[in-house]
Biotite code that builds the C-alpha atoms (Angstrom):
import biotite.structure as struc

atoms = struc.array([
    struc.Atom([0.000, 0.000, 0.000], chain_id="A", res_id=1, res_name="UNK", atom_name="CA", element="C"),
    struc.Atom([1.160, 3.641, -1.025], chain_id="A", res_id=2, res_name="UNK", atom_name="CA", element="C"),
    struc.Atom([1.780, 5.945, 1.188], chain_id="A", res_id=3, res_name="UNK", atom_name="CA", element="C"),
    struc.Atom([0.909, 9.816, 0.303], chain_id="A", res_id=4, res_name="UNK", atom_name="CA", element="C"),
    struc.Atom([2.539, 12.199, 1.423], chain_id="A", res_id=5, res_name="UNK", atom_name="CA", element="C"),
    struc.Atom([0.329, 14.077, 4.046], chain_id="A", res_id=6, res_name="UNK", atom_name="CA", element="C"),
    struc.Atom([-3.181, 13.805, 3.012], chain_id="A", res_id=7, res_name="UNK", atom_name="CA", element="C"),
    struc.Atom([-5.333, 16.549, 3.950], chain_id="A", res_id=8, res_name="UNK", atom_name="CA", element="C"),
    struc.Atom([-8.512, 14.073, 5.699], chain_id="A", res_id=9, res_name="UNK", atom_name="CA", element="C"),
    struc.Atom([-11.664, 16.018, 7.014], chain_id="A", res_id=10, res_name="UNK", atom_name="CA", element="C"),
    struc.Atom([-13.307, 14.878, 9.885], chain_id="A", res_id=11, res_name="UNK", atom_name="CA", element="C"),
    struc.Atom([-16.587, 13.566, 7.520], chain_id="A", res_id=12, res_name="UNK", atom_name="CA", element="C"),
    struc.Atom([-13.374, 11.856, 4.909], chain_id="A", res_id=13, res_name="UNK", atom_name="CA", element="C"),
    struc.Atom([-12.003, 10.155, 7.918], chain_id="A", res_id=14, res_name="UNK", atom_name="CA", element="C"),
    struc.Atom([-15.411, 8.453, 8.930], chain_id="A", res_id=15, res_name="UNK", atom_name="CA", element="C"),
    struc.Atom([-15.399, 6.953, 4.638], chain_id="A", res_id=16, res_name="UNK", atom_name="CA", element="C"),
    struc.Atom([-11.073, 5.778, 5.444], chain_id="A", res_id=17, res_name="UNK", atom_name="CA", element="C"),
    struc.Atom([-12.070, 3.852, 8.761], chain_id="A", res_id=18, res_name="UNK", atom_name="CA", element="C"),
    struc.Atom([-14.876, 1.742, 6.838], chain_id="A", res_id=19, res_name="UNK", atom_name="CA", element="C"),
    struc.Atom([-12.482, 1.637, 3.808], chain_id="A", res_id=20, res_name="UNK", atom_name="CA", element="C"),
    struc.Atom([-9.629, 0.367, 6.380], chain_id="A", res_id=21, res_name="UNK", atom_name="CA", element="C"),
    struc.Atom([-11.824, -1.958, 7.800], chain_id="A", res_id=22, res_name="UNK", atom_name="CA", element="C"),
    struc.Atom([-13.394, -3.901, 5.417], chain_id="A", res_id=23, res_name="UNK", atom_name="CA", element="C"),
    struc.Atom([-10.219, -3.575, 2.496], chain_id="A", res_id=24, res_name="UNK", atom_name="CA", element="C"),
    struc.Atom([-12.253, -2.994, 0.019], chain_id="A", res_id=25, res_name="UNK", atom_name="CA", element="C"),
    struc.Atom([-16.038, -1.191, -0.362], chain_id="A", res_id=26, res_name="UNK", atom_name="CA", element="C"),
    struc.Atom([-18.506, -0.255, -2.553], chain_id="A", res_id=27, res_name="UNK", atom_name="CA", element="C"),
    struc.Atom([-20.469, 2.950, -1.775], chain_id="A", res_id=28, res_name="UNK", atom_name="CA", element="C"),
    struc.Atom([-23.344, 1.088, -0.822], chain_id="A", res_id=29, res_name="UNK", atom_name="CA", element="C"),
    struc.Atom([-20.852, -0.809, 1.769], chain_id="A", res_id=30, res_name="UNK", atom_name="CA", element="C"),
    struc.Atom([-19.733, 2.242, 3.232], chain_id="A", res_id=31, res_name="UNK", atom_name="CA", element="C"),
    struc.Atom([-23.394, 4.013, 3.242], chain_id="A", res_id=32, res_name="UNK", atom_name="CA", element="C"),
    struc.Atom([-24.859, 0.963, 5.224], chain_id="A", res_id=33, res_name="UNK", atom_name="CA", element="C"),
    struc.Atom([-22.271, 0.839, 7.770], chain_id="A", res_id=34, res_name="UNK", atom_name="CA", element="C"),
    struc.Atom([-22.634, 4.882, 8.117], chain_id="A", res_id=35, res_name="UNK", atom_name="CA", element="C"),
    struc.Atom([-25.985, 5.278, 7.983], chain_id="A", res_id=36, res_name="UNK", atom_name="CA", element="C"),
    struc.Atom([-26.739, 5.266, 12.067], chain_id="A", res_id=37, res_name="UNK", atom_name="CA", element="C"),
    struc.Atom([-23.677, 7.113, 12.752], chain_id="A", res_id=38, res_name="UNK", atom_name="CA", element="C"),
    struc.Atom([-23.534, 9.700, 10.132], chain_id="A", res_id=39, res_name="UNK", atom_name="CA", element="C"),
    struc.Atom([-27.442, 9.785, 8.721], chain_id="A", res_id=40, res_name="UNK", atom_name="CA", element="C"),
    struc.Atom([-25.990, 10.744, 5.175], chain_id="A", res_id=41, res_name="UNK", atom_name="CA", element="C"),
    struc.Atom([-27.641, 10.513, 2.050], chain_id="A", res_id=42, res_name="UNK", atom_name="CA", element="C"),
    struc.Atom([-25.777, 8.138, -0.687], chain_id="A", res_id=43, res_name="UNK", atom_name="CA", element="C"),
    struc.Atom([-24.844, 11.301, -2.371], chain_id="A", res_id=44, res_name="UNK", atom_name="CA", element="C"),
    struc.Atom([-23.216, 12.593, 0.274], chain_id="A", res_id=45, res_name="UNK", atom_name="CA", element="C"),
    struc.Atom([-21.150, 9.179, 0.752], chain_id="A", res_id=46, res_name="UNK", atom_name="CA", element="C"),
    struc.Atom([-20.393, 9.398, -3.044], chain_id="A", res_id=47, res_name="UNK", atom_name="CA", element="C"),
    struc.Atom([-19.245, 12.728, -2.716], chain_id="A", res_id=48, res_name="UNK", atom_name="CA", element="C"),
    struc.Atom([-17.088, 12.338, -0.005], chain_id="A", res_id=49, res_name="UNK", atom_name="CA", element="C"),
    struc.Atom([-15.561, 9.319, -1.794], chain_id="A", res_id=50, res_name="UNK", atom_name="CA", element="C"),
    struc.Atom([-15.276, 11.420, -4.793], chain_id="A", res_id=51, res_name="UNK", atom_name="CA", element="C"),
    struc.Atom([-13.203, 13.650, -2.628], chain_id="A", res_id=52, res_name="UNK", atom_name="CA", element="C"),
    struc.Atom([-10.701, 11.011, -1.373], chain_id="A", res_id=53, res_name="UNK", atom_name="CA", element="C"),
    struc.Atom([-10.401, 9.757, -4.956], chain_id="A", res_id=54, res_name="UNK", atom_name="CA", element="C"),
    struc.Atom([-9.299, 13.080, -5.796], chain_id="A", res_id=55, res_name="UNK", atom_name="CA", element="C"),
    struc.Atom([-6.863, 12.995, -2.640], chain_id="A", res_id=56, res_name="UNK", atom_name="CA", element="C"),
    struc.Atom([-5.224, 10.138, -3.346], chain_id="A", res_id=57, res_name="UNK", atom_name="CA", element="C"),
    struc.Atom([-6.908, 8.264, -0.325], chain_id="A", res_id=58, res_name="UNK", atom_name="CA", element="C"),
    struc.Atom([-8.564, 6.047, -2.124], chain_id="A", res_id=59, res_name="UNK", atom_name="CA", element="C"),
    struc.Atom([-7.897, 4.143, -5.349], chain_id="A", res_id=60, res_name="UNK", atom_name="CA", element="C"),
    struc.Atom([-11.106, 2.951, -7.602], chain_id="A", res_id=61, res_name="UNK", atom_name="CA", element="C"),
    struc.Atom([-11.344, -0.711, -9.377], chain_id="A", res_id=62, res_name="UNK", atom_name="CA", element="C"),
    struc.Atom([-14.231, -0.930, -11.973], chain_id="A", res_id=63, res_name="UNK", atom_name="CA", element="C"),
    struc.Atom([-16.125, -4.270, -11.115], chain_id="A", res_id=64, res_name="UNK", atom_name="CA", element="C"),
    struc.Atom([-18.813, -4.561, -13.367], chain_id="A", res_id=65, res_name="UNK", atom_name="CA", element="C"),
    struc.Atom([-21.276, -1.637, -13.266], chain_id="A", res_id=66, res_name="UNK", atom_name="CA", element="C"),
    struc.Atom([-20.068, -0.595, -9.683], chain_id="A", res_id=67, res_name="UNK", atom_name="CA", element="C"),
    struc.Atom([-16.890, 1.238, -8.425], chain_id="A", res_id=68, res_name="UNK", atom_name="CA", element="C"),
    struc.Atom([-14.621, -0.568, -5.607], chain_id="A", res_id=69, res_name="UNK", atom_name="CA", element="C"),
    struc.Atom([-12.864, 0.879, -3.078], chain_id="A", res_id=70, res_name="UNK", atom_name="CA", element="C"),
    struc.Atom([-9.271, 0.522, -0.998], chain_id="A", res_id=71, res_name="UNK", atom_name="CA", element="C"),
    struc.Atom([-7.499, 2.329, 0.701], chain_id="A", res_id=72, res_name="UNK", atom_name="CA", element="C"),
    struc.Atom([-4.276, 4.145, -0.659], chain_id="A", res_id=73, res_name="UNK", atom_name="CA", element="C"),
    struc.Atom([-2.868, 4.926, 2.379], chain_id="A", res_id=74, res_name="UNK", atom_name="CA", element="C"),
    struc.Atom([-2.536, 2.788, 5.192], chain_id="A", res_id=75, res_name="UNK", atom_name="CA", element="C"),
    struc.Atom([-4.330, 3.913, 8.407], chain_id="A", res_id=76, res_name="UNK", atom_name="CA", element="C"),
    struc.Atom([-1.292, 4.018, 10.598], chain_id="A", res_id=77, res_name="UNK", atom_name="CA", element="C"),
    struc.Atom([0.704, 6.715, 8.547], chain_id="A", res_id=78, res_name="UNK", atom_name="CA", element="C"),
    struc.Atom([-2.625, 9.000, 8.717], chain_id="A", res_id=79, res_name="UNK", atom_name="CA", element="C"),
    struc.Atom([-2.778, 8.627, 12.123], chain_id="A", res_id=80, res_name="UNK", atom_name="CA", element="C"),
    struc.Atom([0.594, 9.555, 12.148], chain_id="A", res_id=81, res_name="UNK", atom_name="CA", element="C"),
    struc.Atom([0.236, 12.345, 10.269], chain_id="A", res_id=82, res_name="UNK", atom_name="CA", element="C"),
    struc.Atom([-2.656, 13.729, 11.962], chain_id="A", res_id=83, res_name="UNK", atom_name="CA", element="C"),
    struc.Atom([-0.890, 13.361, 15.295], chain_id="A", res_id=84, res_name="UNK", atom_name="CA", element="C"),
    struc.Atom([2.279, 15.340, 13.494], chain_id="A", res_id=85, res_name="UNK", atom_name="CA", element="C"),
    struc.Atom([0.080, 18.191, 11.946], chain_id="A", res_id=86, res_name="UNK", atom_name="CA", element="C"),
    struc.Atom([-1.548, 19.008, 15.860], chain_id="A", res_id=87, res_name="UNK", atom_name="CA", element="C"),
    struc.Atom([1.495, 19.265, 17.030], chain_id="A", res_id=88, res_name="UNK", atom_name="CA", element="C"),
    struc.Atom([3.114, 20.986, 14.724], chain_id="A", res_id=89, res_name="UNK", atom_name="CA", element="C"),
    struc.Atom([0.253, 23.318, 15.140], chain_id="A", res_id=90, res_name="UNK", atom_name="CA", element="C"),
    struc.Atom([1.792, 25.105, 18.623], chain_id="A", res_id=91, res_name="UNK", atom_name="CA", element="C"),
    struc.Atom([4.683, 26.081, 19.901], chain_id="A", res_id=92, res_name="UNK", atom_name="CA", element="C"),
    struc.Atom([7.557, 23.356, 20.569], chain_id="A", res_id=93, res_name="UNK", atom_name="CA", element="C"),
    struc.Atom([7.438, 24.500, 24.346], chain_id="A", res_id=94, res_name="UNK", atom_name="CA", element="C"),
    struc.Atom([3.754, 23.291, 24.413], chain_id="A", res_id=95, res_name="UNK", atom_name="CA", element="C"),
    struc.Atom([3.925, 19.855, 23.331], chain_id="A", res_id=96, res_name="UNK", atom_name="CA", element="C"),
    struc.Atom([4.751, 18.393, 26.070], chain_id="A", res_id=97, res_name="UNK", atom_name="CA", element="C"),
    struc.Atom([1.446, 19.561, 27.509], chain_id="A", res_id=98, res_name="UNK", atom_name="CA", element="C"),
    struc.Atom([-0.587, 19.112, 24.483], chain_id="A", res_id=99, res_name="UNK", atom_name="CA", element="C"),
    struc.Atom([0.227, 15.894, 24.883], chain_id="A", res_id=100, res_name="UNK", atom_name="CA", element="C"),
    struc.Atom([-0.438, 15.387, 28.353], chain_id="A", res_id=101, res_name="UNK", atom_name="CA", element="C"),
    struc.Atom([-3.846, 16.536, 27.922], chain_id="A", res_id=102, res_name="UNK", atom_name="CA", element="C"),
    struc.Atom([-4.600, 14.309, 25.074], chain_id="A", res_id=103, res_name="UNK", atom_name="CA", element="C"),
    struc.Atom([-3.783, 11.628, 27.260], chain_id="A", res_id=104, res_name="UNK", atom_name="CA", element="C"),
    struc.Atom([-5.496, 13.146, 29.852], chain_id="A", res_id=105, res_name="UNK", atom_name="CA", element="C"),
    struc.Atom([-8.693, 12.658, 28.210], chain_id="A", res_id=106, res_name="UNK", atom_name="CA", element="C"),
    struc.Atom([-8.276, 8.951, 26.710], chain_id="A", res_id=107, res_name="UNK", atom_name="CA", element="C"),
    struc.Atom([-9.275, 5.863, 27.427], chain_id="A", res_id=108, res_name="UNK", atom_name="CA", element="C"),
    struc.Atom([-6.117, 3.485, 28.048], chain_id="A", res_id=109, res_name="UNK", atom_name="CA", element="C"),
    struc.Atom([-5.705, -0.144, 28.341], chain_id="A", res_id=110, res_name="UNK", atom_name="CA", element="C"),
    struc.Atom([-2.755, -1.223, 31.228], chain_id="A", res_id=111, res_name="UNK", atom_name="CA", element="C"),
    struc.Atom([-1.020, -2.438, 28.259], chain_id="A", res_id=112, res_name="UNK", atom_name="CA", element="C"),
    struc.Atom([-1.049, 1.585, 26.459], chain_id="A", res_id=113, res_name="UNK", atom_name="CA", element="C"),
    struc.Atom([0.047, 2.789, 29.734], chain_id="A", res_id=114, res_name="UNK", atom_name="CA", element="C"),
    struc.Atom([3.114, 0.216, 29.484], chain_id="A", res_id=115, res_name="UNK", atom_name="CA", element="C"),
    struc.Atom([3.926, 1.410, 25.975], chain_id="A", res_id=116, res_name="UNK", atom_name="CA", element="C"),
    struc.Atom([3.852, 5.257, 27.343], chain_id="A", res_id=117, res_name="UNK", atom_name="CA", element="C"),
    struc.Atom([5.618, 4.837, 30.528], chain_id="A", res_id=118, res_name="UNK", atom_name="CA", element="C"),
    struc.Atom([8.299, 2.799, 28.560], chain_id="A", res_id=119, res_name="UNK", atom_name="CA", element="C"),
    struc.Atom([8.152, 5.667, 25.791], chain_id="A", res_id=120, res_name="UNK", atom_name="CA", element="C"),
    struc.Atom([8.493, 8.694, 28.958], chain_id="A", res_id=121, res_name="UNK", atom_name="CA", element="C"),
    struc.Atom([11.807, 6.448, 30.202], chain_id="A", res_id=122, res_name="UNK", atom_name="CA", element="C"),
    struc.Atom([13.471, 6.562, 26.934], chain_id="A", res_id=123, res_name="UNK", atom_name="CA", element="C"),
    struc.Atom([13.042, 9.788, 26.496], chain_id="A", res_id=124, res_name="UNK", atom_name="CA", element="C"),
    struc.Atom([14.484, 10.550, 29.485], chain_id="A", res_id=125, res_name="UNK", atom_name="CA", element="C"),
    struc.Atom([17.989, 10.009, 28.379], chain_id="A", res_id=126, res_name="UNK", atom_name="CA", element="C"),
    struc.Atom([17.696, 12.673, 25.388], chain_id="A", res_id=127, res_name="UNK", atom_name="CA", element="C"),
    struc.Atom([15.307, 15.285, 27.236], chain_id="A", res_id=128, res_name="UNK", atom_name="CA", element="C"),
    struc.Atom([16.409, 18.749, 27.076], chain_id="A", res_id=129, res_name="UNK", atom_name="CA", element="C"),
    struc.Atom([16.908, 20.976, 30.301], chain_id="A", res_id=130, res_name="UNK", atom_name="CA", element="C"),
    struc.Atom([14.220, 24.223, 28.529], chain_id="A", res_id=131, res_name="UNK", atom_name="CA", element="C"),
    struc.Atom([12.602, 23.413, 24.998], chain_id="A", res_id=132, res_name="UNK", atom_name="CA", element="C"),
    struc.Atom([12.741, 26.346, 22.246], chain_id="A", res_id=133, res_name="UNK", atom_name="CA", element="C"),
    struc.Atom([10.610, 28.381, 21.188], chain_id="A", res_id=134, res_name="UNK", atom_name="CA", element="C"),
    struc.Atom([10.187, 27.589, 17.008], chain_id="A", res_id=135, res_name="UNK", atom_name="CA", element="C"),
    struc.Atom([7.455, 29.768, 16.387], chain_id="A", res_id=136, res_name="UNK", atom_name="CA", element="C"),
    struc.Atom([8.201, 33.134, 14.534], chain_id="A", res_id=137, res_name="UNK", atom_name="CA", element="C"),
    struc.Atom([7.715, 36.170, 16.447], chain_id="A", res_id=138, res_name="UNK", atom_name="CA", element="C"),
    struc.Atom([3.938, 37.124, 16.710], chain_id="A", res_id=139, res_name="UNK", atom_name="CA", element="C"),
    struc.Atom([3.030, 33.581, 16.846], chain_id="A", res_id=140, res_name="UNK", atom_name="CA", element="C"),
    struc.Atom([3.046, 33.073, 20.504], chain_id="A", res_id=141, res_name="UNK", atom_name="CA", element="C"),
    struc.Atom([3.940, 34.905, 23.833], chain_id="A", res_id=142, res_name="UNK", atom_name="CA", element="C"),
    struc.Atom([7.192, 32.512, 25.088], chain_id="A", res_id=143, res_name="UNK", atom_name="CA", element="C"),
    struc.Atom([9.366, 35.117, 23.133], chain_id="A", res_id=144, res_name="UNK", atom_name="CA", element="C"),
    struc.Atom([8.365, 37.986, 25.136], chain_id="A", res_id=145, res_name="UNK", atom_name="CA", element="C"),
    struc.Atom([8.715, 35.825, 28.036], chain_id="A", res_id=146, res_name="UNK", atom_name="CA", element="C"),
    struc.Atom([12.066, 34.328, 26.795], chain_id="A", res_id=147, res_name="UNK", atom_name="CA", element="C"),
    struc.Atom([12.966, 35.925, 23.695], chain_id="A", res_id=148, res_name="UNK", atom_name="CA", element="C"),
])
């Protein structure tokens, strides 16, 4: 499976990847009947969000007849990824640390996540930095005033 470079996935396009990733591969219908609770969309809507992802690169179409197949182009790990990267690379380096406490703040974790992050938090304990800098350009936050 390809990987494309950072995909741009709206909230609605992510609901279409997680059937896609699911199931491997879908027809609209598929995806529609497995949405339809959730999301209450219309099959145009579905289709047009497909359309979308198409367009994106998300999503590569097979002709099967008189009806379009769908898989995934990108594997659900490296948008995950991505979408993790992209938050944080949304605020200042000195606030990640605390972005990501408060994401973890507010999930659900098994014992077995919790052994994954505390090993993580040890690791990086050798290579952790005394003060992290500031990366954002000046205007951007209110560290450089405090530490410019």
């Amino acid at each position: 499976m390809e990987v494309v470079e950072k995909t741009k996935i709206s909230g609605a396009e992510w609901e279409i990847m997680r059937v896609v990733w699911t199931l491997k591969n879908a027809t609209s219908k598929d995806i529609s009947s497995v949405l339809q609770n959730k999301m209450d969309w219309k099959p145009a809507t579905t289709k047009t969000l497909i359309g979308r992802l198409v367009k994106k690169g998300a999503l590569i179409t097979e002709n099967e007849g008189n009806r379009f197949i769908y898989s995934a182009a990108v594997s659900e790990e490296a948008e995950v990824k991505n979408a993790a990267q992209s938050i944080l690379q949304n605020v200042c380096n000195r606030k990640v640390g605390e972005t990501i406490a408060d994401l973890l703040s507010e999930a659900t974790l098994s014992h077995d996540d919790v052994a994954l992050l505390e090993s993580i938090l040890e690791e990086k304990k050798l290579t952790a930095v005394d003060e992290v800098p500031c990366d954002c350009v000046p205007g951007q936050c209110t560290c450089q005033h405090m530490h410019g």
